[in-house]
C-alpha positions as CSV (number, residue, x, y, z in Angstrom):
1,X,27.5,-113.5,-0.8
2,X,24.9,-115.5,0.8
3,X,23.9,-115.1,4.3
4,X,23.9,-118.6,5.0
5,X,25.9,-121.7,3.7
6,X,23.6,-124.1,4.4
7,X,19.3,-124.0,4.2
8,X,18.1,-126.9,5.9
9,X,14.5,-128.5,5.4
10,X,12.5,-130.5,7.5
11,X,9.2,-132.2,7.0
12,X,6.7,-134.8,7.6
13,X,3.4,-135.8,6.6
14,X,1.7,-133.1,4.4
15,X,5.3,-131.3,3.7
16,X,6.0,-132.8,0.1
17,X,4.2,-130.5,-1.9
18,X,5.6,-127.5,-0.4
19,X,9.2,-128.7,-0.9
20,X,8.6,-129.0,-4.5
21,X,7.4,-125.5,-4.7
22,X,10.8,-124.1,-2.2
23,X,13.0,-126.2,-4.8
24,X,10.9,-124.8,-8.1
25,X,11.5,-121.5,-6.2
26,X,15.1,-122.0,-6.5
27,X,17.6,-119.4,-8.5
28,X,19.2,-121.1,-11.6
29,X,22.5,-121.0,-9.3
30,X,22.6,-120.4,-5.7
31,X,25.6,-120.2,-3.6
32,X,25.0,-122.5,-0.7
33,X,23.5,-126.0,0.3
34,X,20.3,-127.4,0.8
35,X,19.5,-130.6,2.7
36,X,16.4,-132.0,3.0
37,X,15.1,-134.3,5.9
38,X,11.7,-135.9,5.4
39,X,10.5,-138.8,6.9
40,X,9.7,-141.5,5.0
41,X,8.8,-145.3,5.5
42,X,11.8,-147.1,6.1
43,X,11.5,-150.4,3.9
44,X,10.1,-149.8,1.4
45,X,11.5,-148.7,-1.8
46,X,11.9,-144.7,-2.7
47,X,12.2,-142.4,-5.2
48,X,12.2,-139.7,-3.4
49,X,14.7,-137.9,-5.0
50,X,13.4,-138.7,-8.4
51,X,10.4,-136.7,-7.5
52,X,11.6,-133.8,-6.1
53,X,14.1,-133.0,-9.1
54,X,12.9,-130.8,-11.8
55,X,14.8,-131.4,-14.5
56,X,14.0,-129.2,-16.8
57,X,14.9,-126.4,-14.0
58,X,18.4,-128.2,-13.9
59,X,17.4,-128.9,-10.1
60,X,19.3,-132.2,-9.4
61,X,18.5,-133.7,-5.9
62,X,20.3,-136.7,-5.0
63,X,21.1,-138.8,-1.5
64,X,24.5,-138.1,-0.6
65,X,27.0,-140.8,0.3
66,X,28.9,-141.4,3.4
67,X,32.2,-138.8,3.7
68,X,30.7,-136.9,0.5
69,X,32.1,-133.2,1.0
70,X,29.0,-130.6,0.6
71,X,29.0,-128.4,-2.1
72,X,27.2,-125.1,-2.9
73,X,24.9,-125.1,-5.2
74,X,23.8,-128.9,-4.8
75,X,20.4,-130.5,-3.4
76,X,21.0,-133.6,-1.1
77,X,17.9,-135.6,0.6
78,X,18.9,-137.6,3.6
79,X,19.1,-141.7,2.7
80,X,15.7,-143.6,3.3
81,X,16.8,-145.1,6.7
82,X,19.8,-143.1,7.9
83,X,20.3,-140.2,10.3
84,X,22.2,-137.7,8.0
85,X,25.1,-135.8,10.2
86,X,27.5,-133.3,9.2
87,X,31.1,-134.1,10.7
88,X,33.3,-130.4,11.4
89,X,35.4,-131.0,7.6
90,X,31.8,-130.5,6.1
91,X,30.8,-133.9,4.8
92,X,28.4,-135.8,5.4
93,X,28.4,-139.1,7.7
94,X,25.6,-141.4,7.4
95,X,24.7,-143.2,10.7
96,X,22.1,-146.5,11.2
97,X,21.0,-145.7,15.2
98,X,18.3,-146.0,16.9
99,X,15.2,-144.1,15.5
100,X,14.2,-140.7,17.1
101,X,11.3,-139.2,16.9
102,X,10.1,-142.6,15.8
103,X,12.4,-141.4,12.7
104,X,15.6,-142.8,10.6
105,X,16.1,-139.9,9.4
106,X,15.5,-137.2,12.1
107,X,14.9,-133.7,11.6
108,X,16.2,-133.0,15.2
109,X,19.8,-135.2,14.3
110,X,20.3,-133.2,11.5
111,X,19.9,-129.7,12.3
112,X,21.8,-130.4,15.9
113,X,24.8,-131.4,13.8
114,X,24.3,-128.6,11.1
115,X,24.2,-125.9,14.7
116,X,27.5,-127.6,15.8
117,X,29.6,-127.4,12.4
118,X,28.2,-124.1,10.5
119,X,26.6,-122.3,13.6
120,X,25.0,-118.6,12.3
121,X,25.7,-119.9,8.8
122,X,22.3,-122.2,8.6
123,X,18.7,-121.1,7.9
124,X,16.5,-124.5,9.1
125,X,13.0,-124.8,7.4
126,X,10.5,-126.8,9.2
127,X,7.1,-128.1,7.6
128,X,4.2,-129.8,7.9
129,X,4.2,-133.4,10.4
130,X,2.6,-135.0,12.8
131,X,5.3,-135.2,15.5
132,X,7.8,-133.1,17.3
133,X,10.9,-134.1,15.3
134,X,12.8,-130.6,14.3
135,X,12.1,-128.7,17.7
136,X,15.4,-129.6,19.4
137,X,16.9,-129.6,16.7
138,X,15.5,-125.5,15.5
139,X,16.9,-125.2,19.2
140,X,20.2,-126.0,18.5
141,X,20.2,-124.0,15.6
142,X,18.7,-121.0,17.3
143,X,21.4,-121.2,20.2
144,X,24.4,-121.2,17.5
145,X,23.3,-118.1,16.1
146,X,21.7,-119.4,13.1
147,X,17.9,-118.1,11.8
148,X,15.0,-120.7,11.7
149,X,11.6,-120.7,10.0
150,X,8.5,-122.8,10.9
151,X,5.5,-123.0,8.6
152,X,2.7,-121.6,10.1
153,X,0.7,-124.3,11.8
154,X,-2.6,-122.7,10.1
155,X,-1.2,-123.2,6.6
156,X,0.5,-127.5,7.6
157,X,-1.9,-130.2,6.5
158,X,-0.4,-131.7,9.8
159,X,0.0,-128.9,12.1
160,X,1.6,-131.0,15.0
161,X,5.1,-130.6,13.8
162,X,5.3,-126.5,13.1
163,X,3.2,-126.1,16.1
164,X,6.0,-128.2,18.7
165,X,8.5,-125.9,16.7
166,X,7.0,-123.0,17.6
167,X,6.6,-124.0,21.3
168,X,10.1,-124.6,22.1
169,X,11.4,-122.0,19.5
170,X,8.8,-118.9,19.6
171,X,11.7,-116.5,18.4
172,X,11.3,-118.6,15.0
173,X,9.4,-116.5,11.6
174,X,6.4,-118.1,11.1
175,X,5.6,-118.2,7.4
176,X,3.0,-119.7,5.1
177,X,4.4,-121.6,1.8
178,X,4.3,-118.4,0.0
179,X,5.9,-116.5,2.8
180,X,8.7,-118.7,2.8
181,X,9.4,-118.8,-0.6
182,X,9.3,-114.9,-0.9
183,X,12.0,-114.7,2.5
184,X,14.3,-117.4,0.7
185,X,14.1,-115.1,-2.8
186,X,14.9,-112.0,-1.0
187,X,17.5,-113.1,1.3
188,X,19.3,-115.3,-0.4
């Protein structure tokens, strides 16, 4: 068995290519969840999920709809322009508040609500960016007994975003891409 049900992903500016490789990385089958928070601009049309699938891999990511129950196994991207929350029956809810962070979606919403509902059972992963978004949430995720991972700030093409991470969470790993990938292959 897995140790976690959940592996969350956070990133910013810079983090795209290193998502790709953590999603090539990727067994054929895996037994939990991965959710993926990136910012993005907010009106403007994406394909973010188009990118980040490798179809050849079988590696399907797709933005989950409001109430959609998580599965194992599955690759969901929060929606261009939505917080992405996980209510306490383990779907999702998609919500339209105010940005934070400067961010619709926000790292920091996501793992919060990922802390309260599956607590030691969520590994967060936070990337490159150039703001603080993720930090509270890593917190929240830390305090719940769950395990957190921030990409060292010497490896980020935006180093602001690992580096508040680290500053509010310094019991996190810090990992470069290839460290990362290696502790997701080994432990899960």
């Amino acid at each position: 068995m897995a140790p976690f049900d959940i592996i969350a992903i956070g990133g910013s500016a810079g983090s795209i290519p290193i998502v790709s490789e953590l999603l090539e990385a990727l067994p054929s089958t895996f037994q939990y969840a991965v959710i993926i928070v990136l910012h993005r601009l907010r009106n403007v049309y994406s394909e973010m999920n188009r990118v980040l699938t490798t179809s050849d891999k079988g590696t399907y990511v797709h933005e989950p709809d409001d109430k959609e129950v998580i599965q194992p196994n599955s690759i969901y991207l929060a929606p261009q322009n939505y917080h992405l929350l996980i209510e306490a029956d383990r779907c999702f809810s998609l919500d339209y508040s105010e940005l934070v962070n400067y961010s619709r979606p926000s790292i920091d919403v996501t793992f919060e609500s990922l802390a309260s509902v599956y607590g030691s059972r969520v590994l967060a992963v936070l990337l490159s960016g150039a703001n603080d978004d993720g930090a509270l949430g890593m917190e929240a995720i830390l305090s719940n007994g769950g395990q957190a991972i921030v990409q060292d700030p010497a490896t980020a093409a935006y180093a602001a975003m690992p580096r508040a991470a680290l500053e509010r969470n310094p019991t996190a790993l810090v990992l470069s891409p290839d460290g990362i990938i290696k502790f997701l292959s080994i432990t899960t």
